[in-house]
Structures are given as C-alpha cells and as structure tokens.
N, C-alpha and C positions, 0 to 999 in steps of 0.2 A: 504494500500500500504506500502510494507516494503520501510524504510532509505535507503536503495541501490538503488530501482527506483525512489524515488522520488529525489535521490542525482543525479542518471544521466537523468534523464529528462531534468532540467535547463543545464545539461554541451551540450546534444544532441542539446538542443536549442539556445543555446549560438552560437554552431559551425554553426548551418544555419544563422542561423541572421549574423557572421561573412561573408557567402558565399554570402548570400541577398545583402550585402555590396558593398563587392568586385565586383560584380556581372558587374555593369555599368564600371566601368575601366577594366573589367578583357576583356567585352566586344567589348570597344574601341580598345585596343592592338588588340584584336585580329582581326578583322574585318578592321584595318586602319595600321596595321604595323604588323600583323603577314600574314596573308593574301595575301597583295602587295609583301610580301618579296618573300614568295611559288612563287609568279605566276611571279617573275623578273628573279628568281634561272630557272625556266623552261624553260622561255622566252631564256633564255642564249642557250639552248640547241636545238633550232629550225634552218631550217635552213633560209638564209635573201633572198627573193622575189626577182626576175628578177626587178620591178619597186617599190623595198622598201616593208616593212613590212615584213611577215614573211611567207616562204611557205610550205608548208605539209613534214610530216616524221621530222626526228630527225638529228641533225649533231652536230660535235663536235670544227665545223671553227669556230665557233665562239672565243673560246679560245685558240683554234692553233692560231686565226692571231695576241689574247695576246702577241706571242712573235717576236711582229713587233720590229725592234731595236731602234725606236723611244720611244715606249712604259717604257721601263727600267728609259730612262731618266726623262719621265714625273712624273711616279711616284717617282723617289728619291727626284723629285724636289716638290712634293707634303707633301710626309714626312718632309722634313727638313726643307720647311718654315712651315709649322705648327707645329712641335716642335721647330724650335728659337723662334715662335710669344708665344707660351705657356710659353716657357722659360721666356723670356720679360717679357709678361705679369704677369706672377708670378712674376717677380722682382720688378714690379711695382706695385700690387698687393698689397703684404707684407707690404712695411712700408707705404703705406695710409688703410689698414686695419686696424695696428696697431695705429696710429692716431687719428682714427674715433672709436675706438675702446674707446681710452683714452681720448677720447676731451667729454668737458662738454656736456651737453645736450642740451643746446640753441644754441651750435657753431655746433652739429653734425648732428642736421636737417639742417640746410645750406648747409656744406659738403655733406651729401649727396644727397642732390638736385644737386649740382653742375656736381655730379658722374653720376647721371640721366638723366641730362637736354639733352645729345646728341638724347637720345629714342625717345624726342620731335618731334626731324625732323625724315624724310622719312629716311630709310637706302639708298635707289639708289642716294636722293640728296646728304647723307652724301660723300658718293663716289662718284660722280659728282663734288665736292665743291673739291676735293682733287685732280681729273683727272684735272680740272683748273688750281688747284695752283700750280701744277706740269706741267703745258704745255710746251712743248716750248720755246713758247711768252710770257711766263707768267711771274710777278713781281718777284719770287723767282729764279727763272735760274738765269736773269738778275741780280737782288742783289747779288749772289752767286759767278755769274760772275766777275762784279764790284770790289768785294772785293780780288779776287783772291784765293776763295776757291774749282773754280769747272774751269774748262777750258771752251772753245769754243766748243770742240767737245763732251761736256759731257751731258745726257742726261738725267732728274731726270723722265721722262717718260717711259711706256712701258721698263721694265724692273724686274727682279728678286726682286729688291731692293723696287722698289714702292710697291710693293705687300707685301712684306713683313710689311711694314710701315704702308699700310693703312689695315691691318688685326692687327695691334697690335693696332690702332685706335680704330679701329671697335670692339673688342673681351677684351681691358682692362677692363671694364665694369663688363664684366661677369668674371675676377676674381677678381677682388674687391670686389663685393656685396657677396660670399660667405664665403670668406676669413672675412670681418666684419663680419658678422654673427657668426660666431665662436669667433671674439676676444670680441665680446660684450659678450659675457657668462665667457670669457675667467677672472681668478683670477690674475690680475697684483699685488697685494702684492704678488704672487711669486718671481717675477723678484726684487722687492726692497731685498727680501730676498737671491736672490742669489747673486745682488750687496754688501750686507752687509758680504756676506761671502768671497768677492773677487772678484769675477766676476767683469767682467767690459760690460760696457752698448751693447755694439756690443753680448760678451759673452751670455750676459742675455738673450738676444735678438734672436740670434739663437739656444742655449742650453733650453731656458725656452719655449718663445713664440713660436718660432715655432713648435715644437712637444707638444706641446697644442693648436694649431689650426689646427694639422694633417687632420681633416675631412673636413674643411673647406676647406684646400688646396688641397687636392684629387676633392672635386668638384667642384673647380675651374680649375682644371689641365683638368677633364673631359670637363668641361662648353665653355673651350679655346678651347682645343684640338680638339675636335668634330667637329664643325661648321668651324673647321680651315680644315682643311682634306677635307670636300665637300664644299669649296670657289668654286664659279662660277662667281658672279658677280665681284669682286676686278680684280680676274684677268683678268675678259674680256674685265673692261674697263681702268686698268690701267698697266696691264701687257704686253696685245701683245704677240704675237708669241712667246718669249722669257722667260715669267711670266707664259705661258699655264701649266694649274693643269688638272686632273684629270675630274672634272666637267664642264671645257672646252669640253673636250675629247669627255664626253655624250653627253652634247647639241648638239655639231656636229653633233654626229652620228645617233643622233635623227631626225634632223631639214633638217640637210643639206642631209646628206648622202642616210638618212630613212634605216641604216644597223642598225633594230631594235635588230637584234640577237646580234651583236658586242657591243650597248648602254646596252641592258640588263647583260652581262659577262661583263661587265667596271662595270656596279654599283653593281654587285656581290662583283666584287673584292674590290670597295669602302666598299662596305657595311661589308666585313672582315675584315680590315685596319680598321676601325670605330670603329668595336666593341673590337678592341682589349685591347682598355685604358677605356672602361665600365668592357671588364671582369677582367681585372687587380684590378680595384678601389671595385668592386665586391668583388673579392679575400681577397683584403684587410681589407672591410670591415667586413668581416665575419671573417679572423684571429682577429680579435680587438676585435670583442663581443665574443669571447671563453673565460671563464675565467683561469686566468692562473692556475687553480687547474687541468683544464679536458684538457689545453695543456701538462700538464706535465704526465698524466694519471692519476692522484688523483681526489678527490673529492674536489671539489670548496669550 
C-alpha cells in the first residue's frame, strides 16, 4: 500500500469516528428541538377548530390577528424587561465574578456555594416566597409604608416592577457562574500592570478585565437573556394583567382559548426574538476565532 492511502485511511477514519461522536447530540437536536420547531412553524399556518385545536386546509389568521393592538404592547414589554434584567444582571454579575475570580481558594468554594444555594429550593417556591413578601399584607409594604418610602396606594404587587425584580433574582445566577468561569482563567497581573502604568483600579477594571472575560460575558448575556424572553411563571404569578409577557400570551391561548393556530404563531415569533442574541453571540464568536492575519486577507 502506497504513503498516500495508508496517510488517508486514519484521516477517513478519524472523520467517522468524529461523526460516530457527534452522532447522539446531533440526534437529540434534532428529534427534541429541531423537529418540534418544523411542526410549531406549520402548526402556525393551520387554520383554529370551531371547538379549539386545529381544522383542515391552510390559513394565514393566525398571524393576521399578530396584529391585534394589544399584541405590540406585550411584546415591547417583553423585550425591555429582559434586557434591563440582563443588563442588571451583568452589572451584578461582573464585580462578584471578578471577586470569586480573585479570592483564595478556601474562601471561593464558600462563595460559591452561596451563589448556588438558591438551585436548592424548587424555582415555583422561589417565586412563591417572593409573591408573599411582596403581598399586600405583607411585612415589606407595611415597613415600606411605616417609614414613608412607598404611600398607601402603592403596590409592590402584580406589576411591571415585581417582574422585573424577581427575574433578576431568579437569572443572576446564570450570569455569574459564567462570567467566573472566565475570570478564573482570567491573568490578573495584567490589571496590577496596567495600575502600575497609571491606570486607576475602576480603569483597570473595565479596560483590562472586562475585555478579557468577553466570552464569559457573551454567555452570560445569552444565559440571562434567553430564559428572560420566554418568562411564564414570574409573571403569572407576580405580575398580573399589567407584568403579562409573551409566555403568558401562549399558555392562554393554549389552555384557555384552545386557538392552537394563534399559540403556535406567538411561539414562532418567540422563538425568533430568542434566537436572535444566540445568533449574534454566534457571530461573535466566530469573528474572535478568525485570526487577525485571514481578517485582514493575509496569511495568519
């Protein structure tokens, strides 16, 4: 056997073994999220049953009655608190990454257990414990009241604000654990060396640190962002009529309504709002590994 076949035999075998691999995940996608997506996209385009579900032949209502005038509203209001909560959360994020990042290693398994210990409880009780402490009747109106920071008619319930609140609860987690992840690899004699050069500790900190944990903070932005956009429970039980997202929308139209055509074209359109901060991070991702020889046209 000549050097040539026997040199590509191991590479032809390499490449199935690589496929052999893949093979079980590439399987899952497909069959549990590529799959469901085809048959939501279709579903969208049927038309909705005299007694609910879906009736024979094809319609287009479904996405005409998208531009109900309430609809506009719900989704701005879907967007914007899941990007302030992202925001937040990256704000908060940052300097306990950076922390956990630099703290000794006897102190950093504590911290973050501490960062973990919510995962403990149920997520419904989590929101539960928060629908309480924000009741009404509850101890914090009353103290809030008492002290004269919130009036008589003020309500820290079923509103915009709770939702917001208890989605930055609920979702700081998931930017901190990737954000760490990044600063533990992360080379902090950089930053003393850009203090030594002038810089000052703030300086350092967002000149150095931060565009050294870029990847970390892209998937934390994703990790927030994401789960923040299809919120269902937060706002169902701490929002009310006036916190109503997107994911409210569905389950209605699911449960109550049974306008399965109308639920399937709402989670269309979630599910393109969704993937829009995957494809971005995507994008990003693959400008970063290009090296800068073969961006410029040259060789690397």
């Amino acid at each position: 056997m000549s050097e040539k076949a026997s040199a590509k035999k191991p590479a032809l075998h390499g490449r199935y073994g690589e496929w052999w691999q893949t093979a079980p995940s590439f399987g899952w996608l497909l069959f549990f999220f590529a799959v469901p997506t085809v048959l939501i996209i279709i579903m969208s385009f049927r038309p909705a049953g005299d007694y609910g579900g879906f009736a024979k032949g094809w319609s287009l209502k479904a996405w005409i009655e998208l531009g109900h005038p309430s609809y506009p509203m719900i989704v701005w209001r879907t967007i914007w608190l899941s990007l302030v909560a992202t925001v937040i959360c990256i704000g908060m994020g940052l300097p306990v990454g950076y922390l956990l990042g630099r703290a000794e290693p006897k102190f950093r398994a504590v911290l973050l257990l501490l960062v973990v210990v919510p995962f403990w409880t149920n997520f419904l009780i989590r929101v539960y414990a928060w629908k309480v402490l924000l009741h009404p009747a509850g101890f914090l109106r009353h103290f809030l009241i008492s002290i004269g920071v919130i009036g008589d008619d003020t309500l820290l319930l079923y509103n915009e604000w709770a939702v917001l609140l208890v989605m930055v609860y609920a979702y700081v987690p998931f930017a901190i654990l990737p954000i760490y992840a990044a600063a533990e690899k992360f080379d902090f004699s950089l930053m003393d060396a850009a203090r030594d050069l002038g810089a000052s500790s703030i300086q350092a900190f967002w000149l150095v640190f931060v565009p050294g944990v870029q990847r970390g903070l892209m998937a934390a932005v994703v990790m927030v962002l994401i789960p923040s956009l299809g919120s269902y429970v937060i706002p169902e039980l701490v929002g009310g009529p006036a916190g109503e997202m997107i994911g409210n929308k569905i389950a209605q139209r699911v449960f109550v309504d049974r306008n399965w055509p109308h639920a399937a074209a709402l989670a269309t359109l979630l599910m393109l709002v969704t993937l829009l901060p995957v494809a971005f991070a995507y994008l990003q991702g693959r400008r970063e590994s290009v090296p800068s020889g073969e961006k410029k046209g040259g060789r690397p």
